[in-house]
C-alpha positions in Angstrom: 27.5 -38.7 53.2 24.7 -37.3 50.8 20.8 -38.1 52.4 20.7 -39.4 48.4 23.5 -41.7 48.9 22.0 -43.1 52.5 18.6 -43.4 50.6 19.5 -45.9 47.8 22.4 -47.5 49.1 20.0 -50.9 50.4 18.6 -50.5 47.1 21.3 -51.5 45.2 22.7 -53.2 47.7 19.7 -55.6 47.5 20.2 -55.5 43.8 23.7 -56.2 43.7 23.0 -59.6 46.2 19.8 -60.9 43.9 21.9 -60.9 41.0 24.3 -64.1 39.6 26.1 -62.4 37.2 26.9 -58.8 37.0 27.8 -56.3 33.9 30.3 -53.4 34.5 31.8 -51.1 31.6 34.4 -48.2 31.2 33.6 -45.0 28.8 35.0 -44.3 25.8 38.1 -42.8 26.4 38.0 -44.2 29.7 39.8 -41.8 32.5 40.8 -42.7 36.0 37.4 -41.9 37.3 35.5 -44.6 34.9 38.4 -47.2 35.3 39.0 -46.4 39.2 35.4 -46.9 39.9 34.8 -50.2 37.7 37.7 -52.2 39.3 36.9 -50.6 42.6 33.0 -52.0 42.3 34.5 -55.0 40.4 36.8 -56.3 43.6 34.0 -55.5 46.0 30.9 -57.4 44.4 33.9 -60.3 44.2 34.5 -60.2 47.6 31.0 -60.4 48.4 31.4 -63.8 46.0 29.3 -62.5 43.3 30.0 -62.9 39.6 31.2 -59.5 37.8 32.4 -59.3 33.9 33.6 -55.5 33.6 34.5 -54.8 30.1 37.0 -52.3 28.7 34.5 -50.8 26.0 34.7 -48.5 22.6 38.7 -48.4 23.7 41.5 -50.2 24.6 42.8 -49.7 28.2 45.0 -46.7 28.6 48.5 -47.8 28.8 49.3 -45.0 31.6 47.2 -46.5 34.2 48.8 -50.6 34.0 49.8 -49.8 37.9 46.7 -50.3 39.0 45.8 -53.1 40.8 43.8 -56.2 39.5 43.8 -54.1 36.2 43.5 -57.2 34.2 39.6 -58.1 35.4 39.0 -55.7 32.7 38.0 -57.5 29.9 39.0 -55.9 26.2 35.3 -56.3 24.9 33.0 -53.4 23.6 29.5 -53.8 23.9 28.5 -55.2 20.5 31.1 -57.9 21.7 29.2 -59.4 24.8 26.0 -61.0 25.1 23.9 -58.8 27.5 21.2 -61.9 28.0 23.9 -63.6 29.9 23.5 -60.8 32.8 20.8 -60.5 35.2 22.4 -56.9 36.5 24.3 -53.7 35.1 26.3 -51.3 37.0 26.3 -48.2 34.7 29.6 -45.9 36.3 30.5 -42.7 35.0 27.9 -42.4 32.1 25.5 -40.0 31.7 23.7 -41.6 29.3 23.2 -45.0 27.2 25.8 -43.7 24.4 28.2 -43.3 26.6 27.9 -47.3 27.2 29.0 -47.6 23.7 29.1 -45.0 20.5 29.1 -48.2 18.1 25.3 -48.7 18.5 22.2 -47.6 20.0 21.6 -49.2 23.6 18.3 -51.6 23.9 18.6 -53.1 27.2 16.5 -56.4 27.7 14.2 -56.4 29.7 15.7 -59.3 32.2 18.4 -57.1 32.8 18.5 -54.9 35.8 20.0 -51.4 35.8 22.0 -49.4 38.2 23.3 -46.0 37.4 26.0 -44.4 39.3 27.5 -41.1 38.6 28.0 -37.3 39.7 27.5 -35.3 36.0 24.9 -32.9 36.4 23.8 -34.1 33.0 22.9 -37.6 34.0 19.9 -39.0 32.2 18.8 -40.8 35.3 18.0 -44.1 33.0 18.5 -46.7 35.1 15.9 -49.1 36.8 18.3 -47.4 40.5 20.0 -43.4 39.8 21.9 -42.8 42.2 23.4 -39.2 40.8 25.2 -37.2 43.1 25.8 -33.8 41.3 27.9 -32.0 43.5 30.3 -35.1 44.2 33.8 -35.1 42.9 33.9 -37.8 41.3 32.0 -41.3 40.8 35.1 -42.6 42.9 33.8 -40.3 45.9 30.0 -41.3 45.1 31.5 -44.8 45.3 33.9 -44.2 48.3 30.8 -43.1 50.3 28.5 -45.8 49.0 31.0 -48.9 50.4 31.3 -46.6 53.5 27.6 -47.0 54.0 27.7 -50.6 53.1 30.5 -50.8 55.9 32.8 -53.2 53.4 36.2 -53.1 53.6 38.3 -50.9 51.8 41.5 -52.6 51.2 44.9 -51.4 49.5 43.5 -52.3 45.6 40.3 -50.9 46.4 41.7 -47.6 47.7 44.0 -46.9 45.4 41.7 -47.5 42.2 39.2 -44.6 44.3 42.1 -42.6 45.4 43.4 -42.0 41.5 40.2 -41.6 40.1 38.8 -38.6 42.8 42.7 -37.3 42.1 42.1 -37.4 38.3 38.6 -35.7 38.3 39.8 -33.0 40.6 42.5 -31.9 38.7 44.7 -33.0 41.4 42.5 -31.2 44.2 42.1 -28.0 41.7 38.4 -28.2 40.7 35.5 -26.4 42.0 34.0 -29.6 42.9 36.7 -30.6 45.1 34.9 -29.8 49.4 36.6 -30.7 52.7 34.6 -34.0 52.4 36.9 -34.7 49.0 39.9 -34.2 50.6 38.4 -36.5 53.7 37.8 -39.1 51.7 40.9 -38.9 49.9 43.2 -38.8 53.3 41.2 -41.8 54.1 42.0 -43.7 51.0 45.6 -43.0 51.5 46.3 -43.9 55.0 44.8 -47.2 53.2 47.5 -47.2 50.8 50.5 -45.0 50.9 51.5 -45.8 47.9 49.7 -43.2 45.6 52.9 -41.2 44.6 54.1 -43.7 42.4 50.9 -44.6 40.6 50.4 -40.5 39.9 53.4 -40.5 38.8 53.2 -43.7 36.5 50.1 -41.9 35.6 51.5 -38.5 34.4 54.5 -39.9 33.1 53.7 -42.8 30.7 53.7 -40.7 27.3 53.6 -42.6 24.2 55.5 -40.6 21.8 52.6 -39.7 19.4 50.7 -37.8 22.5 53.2 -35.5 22.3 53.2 -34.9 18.5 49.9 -35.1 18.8 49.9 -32.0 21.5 52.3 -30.3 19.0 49.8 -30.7 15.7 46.7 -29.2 18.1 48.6 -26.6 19.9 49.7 -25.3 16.6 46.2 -25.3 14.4 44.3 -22.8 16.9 41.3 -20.4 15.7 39.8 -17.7 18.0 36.7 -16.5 18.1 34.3 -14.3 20.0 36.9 -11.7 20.2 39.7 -14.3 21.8 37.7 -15.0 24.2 36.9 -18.7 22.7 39.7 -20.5 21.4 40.0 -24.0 20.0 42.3 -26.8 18.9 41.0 -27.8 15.9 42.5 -30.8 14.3 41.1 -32.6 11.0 41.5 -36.3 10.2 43.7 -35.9 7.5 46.7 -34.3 9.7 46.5 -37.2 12.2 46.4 -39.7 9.3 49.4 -37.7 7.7 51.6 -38.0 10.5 50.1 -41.9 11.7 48.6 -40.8 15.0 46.0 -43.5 16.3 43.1 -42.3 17.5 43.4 -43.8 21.1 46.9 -40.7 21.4 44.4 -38.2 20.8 42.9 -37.8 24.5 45.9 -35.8 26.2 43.8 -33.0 27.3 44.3 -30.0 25.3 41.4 -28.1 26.5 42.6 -28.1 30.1 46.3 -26.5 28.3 44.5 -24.1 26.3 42.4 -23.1 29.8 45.7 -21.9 31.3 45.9 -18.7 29.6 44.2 -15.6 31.1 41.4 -14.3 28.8 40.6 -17.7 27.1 37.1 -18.1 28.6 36.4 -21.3 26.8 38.7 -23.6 25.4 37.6 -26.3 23.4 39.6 -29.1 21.6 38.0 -30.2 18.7 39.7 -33.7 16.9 38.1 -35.5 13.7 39.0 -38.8 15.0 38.0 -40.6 11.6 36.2 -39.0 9.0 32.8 -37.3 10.0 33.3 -38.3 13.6 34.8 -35.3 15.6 35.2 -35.6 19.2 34.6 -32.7 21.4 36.4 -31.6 24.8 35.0 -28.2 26.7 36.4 -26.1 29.5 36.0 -22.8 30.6 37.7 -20.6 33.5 34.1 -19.2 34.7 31.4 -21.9 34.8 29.2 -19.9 36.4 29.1 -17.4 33.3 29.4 -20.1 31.3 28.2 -23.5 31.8 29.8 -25.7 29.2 27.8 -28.8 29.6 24.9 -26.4 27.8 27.2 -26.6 24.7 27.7 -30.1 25.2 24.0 -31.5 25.2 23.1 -28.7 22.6 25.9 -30.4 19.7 26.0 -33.9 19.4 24.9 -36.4 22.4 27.1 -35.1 24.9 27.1 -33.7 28.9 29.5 -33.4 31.7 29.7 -30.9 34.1 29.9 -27.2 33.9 33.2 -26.7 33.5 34.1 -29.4 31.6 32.0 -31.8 29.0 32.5 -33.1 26.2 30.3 -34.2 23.6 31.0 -35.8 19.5 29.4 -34.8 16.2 28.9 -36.6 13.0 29.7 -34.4 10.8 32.1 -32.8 8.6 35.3 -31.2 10.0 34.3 -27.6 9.3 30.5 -28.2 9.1 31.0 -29.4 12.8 33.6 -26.4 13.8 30.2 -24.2 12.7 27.8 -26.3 14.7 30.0 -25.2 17.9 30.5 -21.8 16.6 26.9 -21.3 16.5 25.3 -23.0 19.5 27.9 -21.1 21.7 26.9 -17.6 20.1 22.9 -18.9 21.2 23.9 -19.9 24.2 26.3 -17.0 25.3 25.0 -14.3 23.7 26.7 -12.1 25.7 29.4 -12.8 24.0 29.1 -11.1 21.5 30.1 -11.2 17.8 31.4 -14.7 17.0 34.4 -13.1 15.1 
């Protein structure tokens, strides 16, 4: 339990109790971590019998994670689909800034609405009216996991599950840097909760949709290298997933972290024109340390993460944005050399 955690936790638990009708979202692209946490927060603020509308966002709820419980609180609205005036409080999860509320429009919050931020990307903009950013947390799951601990609320089988997939998602499966003896606490915890967590991993990492996999076939097989190998990326233009009918929402199966597995490949980046002029962005290196990707990230686009993995999208052509990346990497990383 982080001092941070112990210091804001009766300020949003005050918050949370003053409001009537609450506001929760997923990212774009959501992942275990942003839909873990929102049905986690959702079930608790119910059980405390306050009102709470969580709302799917830019994309449709990922079809491998149906086995999680209460899934279908989540409302399939984006932002530009809701009004905000009929919420006195938002609970910002996993987002390290306002566009990563919504990509479809810029962000004005009323002023009648309250803000709470919660999250663990060292990029965080800290823009709500209550941060509570723990950097060197796992996961927003952990953050979150550690927050209810302080509010001493019970964490029942739904909630523990929902927590328990989304810290095993963000750690890789208890591989990241990020992952401490306090991860692995918390994640014991959650599972003498709820045993069940083999089969929803499993439901997880095995509910492929056919085009992921062509997909993964098409990236794998349009590499470039630069920096003398030692930056490699996937680099896939809209016309190619058009050609072979891909949607968009098959395009998130984690290349990067494939291209990552092989020994000299310092950064690996996957680089998708998901329509035309909007290319999405995923960044991992071996050595974040050396090379803190989340640098890249904020530098391209309107992007963060962490420092060994981020992400970030540019509007921009498909090559014109390949040479955005090409060059803020050689400013950043000059070390590295030559970018051929």
């Amino acid at each position: 339990m982080t001092e941070e955690i112990k210091k804001t936790s009766l300020d949003i638990l005050k918050a949370i109790k003053g409001a009537k009708n609450v506001l929760l979202h997923c990212h774009p692209y959501a992942d275990p971590d942003s839909i873990g946490s929102v049905l986690a927060m959702t079930m608790v603020l119910k059980n405390m019998g306050i009102s709470a509308t969580p709302i799917s966002g830019d994309s449709n709820y990922p079809s491998n994670l149906t086995s999680l419980p209460q899934h279908d609180l989540i409302v399939p609205k984006n932002f530009t689909q809701i009004n905000v005036s009929d919420f006195d409080l938002f609970i910002i999860m996993d987002s390290s800034s306002p566009n990563q509320i919504t990509k479809l429009t810029e962000v004005v919050f009323p002023k009648s609405l309250k803000t709470i931020v919660i999250d663990h990307h060292v990029s965080n903009q800290k823009y709500g009216d209550i941060n509570l950013v723990v950097n060197d947390s796992s996961s927003t799951c952990e953050v979150l996991f550690n927050l209810f601990k302080e509010w001493k609320v019970e964490i029942d089988k739904d909630i523990a599950i929902c927590l328990f997939l989304g810290i095993f998602s963000d750690t890789g499966g208890f591989k990241y840097q990020a992952t401490t003896a306090d991860t692995l606490l918390a994640a014991s915890e959650l599972a003498r909760i709820n045993d069940g967590f083999p089969d929803v991993i499993f439901e997880m990492e095995n509910s492929r949709n056919a085009q992921e996999i062509e997909f993964t076939g098409l990236a794998l097989s349009s590499l470039r290298k630069y920096f003398s190998g030692r930056v490699v990326m996937a680099t896939v233009p809209f016309s190619d997933i058009e050609k072979l009918g891909i949607s968009k929402e098959h395009t998130q199966v984690g290349i990067a972290n494939i291209l990552l597995s092989v020994v000299g490949w310092d950064i690996a980046i996957s680089l998708v024109e998901t329509e035309p002029n909007v290319v999405t962005v995923s960044l991992r290196t071996r050595d974040s340390e050396k090379y803190d990707v989340s640098l890249i990230a904020m530098a391209v686009g309107k992007g963060g993460g962490h420092k060994a993995a981020a992400g970030t999208s540019i509007n921009e052509s498909f090559e014109k944005s390949i040479e955005m990346l090409v060059d803020t990497i050689a400013t950043t990383f000059p070390e590295l050399g030559s970018a051929e």
